[in-house]
N, C-alpha and C positions, 0 to 999 in steps of 0.2 A: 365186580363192578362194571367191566366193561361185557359180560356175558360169554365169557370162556367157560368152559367149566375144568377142573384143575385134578391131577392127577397127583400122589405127594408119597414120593420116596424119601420114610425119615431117614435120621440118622439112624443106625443098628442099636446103637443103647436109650435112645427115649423112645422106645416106643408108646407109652401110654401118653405123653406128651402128646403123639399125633393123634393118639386117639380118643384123648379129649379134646381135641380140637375139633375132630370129626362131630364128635356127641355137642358140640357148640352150636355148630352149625344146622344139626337136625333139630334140636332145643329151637333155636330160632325160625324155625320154619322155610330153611332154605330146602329147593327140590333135590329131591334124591338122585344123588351123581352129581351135582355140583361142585361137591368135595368128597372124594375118597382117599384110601390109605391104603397103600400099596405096602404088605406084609409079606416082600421078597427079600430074597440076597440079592446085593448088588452085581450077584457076576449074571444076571436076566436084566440089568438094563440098559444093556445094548440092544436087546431082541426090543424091549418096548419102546425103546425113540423111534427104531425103525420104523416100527408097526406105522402103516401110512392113516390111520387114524389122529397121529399124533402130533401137533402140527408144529411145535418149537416146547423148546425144553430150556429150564432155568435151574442151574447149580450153586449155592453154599457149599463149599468143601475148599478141599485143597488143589494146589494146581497140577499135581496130580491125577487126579479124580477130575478136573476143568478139562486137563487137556484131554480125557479119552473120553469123554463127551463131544465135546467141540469136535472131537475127529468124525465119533456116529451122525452126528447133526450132519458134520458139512458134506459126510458123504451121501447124506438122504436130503442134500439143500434145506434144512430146518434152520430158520430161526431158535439163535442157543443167547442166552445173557448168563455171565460167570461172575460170581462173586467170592472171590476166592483170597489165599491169604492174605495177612497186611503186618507192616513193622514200621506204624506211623511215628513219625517225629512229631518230638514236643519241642518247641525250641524259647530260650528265655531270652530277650535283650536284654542290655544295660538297660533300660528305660520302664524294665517294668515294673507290676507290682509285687515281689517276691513274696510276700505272704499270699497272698491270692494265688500265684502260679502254683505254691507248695502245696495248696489245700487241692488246687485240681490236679495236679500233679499224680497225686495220690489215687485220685475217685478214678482219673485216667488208667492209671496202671491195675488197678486191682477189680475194677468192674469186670462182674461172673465170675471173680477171683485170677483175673488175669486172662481166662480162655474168651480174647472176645478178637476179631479179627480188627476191629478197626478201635481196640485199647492202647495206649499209650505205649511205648514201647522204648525210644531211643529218645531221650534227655539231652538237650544240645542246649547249651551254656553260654554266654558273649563271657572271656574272662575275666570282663572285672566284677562281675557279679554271681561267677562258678561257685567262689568257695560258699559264700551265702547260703545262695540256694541248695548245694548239696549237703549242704550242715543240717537245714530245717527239713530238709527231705526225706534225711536217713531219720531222724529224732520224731519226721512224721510215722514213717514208716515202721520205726522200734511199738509205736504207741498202740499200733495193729494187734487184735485182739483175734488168736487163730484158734476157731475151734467148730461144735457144730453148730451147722449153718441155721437149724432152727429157735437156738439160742439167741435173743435179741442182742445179748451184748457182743455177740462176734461179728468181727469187720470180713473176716478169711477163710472161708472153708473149705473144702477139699477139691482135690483137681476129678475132671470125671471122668477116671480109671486110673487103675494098677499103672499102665501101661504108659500115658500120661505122665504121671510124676515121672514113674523110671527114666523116661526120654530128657522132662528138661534137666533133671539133674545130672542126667550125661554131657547133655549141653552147658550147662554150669563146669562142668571136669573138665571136658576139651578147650572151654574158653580159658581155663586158667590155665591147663600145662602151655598154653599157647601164649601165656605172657600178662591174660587177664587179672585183677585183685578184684577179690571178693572186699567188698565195703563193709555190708551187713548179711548177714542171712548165709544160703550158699547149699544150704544142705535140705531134706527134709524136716518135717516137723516129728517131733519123739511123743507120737503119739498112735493109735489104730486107724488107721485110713489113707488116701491119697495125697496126704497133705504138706502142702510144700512152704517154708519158710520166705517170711516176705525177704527180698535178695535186691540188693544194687551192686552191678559189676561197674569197675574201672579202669582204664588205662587199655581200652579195646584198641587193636589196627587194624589196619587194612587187611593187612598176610592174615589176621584170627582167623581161621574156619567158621567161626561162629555170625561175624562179622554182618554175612549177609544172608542168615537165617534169623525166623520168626520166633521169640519165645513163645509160646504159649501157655503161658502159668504168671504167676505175682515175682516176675524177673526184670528188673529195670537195668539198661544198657545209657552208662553216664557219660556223656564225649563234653571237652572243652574246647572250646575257638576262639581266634582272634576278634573274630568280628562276624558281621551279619551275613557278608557275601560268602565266609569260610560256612558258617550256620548253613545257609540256603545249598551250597557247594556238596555239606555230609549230610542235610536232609535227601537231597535226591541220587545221592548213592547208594543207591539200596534197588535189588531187582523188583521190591513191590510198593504201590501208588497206590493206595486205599485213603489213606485221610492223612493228617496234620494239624499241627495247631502254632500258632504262633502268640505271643505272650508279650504285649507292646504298650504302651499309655498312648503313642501314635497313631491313632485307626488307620489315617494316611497311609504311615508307614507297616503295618500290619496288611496292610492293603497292597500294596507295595511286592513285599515278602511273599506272600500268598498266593499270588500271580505268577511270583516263580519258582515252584512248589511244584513239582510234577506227578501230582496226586487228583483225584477223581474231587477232593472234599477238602477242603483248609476250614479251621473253624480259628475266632481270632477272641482269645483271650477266653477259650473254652478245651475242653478235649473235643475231640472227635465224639460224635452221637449221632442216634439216629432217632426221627422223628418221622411220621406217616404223610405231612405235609415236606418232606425235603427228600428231593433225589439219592437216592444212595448207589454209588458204585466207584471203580476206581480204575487206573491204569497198569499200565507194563502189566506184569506178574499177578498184580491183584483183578486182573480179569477183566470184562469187558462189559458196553449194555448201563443201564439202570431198573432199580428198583423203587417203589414206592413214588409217590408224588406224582404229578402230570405224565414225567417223565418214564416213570416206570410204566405207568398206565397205555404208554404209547409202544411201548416196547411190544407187544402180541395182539397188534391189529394191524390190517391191510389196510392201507390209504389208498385210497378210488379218487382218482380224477375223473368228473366226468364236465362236458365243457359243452356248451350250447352258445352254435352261430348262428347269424343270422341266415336267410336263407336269400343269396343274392345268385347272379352272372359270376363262377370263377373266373369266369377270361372277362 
């Protein structure tokens, strides 16, 4: 839109994903080299950021993968924007709508089947409204229909790889010898494939190892507080600032909350989403930069001043 033309390191398992994306773009008649697909291993893109053709470079991954980018960029002075893990808080007041929270509650945690960086993740409760909400949450969550994805009546279908499930259900094992209770779920699903049982862990602390890792799969992490300031206190404990959601009948107060949310994105009485007209990006951990919107669009252009005087006597 702005006339870059775009360079695109998929991920190693879709590739035909990038490469209908590719054929989209030719379909439409956009000029050839506008959009390409780069069909390397990633241990060659270090050599192509440097490449001085290349003028800033934008990452999806993890912050692993963020920060040895960020290193090649900053050591060729490149312009780099990092969009990288997230482990957004949902948080519910006393004030809210508890059936509305549980319905998004849900769409939050399992949208893509849980692998989505800025999905719902850590459940924060005001106590007098905990047990409620966690009642209808797990009873939403039991009603989840896991199977294959091409099946209209399935909610849940497989994580995307082997290697994937194996991880979070280690992360499911460690959170528990470490004091976690599994609610519901906890295990994979007894079936052929990657597929992971929808899961609400309980009773998580600080000391878990898990604690301040990201699930990525249909893993929900449930905390209780006293109140709004405790809420706002364990939302931003956490090493990643991707998104948020706050859950209020007070927009004020919603508004309020949000403000102190040390997250890139607060959405109020929604999950976390992305749309092509709003900014997307986030803080700490979850990287730097925006995408999408005005804002994204500003991210990989050079802003020129140019300034015309008049033409008088300096002295």
């Amino acid at each position: 839109m702005i006339g870059n033309t775009v360079l695109i390191k998929h991920a190693s398992n879709v590739p035909q994903c990038a490469i209908a994306i590719e054929e989209i773009f030719a379909e439409a008649g956009a000029p050839s080299g506008l959009y390409t697909n780069l069909l390397v291993s990633s241990d060659r893109i270090a050599d192509i950021v440097a490449d001085k053709r290349i003028k800033g470079v934008s990452l999806t991954g993890s912050e692993k993968a963020g920060a040895s980018i960020a290193e090649v960029a900053g050591k060729h002075i490149k312009k780099s924007v990092l969009e990288l893990g997230g482990s957004d808080a949902f948080i519910i007041l006393e004030d809210a709508d508890i059936d509305k929270a549980v319905d998004w509650a849900v769409v939050g945690r399992i949208n893509n089947n849980g692998q989505c960086c800025v999905a719902s993740k850590r459940f924060i409760a005001v106590e007098s409204i905990a047990d409620s909400f966690v009642e209808k949450f797990k009873a939403k969550m039991a009603e989840l229909v896991v199977g294959d994805p091409m099946e209209d009546a399935t909610h849940l279908g497989p994580l995307c790889s082997e290697d994937a499930v194996v991880n979070i259900v280690d992360q499911v094992n460690r959170a528990v010898k470490a004091g976690a209770k599994i609610l519901m779920g906890g295990n994979r699903a007894e079936r052929e494939g990657a597929y992971m049982l929808p899961t609400i862990l309980t009773d998580i602390t600080t000391d878990n190892p898990i604690f301040y890792e990201e699930f990525f799969g249909p893993v929900a992490l449930f905390f209780r507080v006293k109140n709004e300031e405790e809420a706002i206190a364990l939302a931003n404990n956490s090493p990643f600032g991707l998104g948020g959601s706050v859950f209020t009948q007070d927009i004020e107060r919603g508004k309020r909350v949000a403000n102190q949310m040390d997250t890139g994105m607060v959405f109020i009485n929604h999950p976390t989403w992305t749309q092509a007209d709003l900014p997307f990006g986030g803080t700490k951990g979850s990287g730097y930069g925006r995408e999408m919107a005005q804002l994204g669009l500003d991210e990989f252009v050079n802003k020129k001043l140019i300034r015309i005087s008049e033409l008088s006597d300096p002295f």
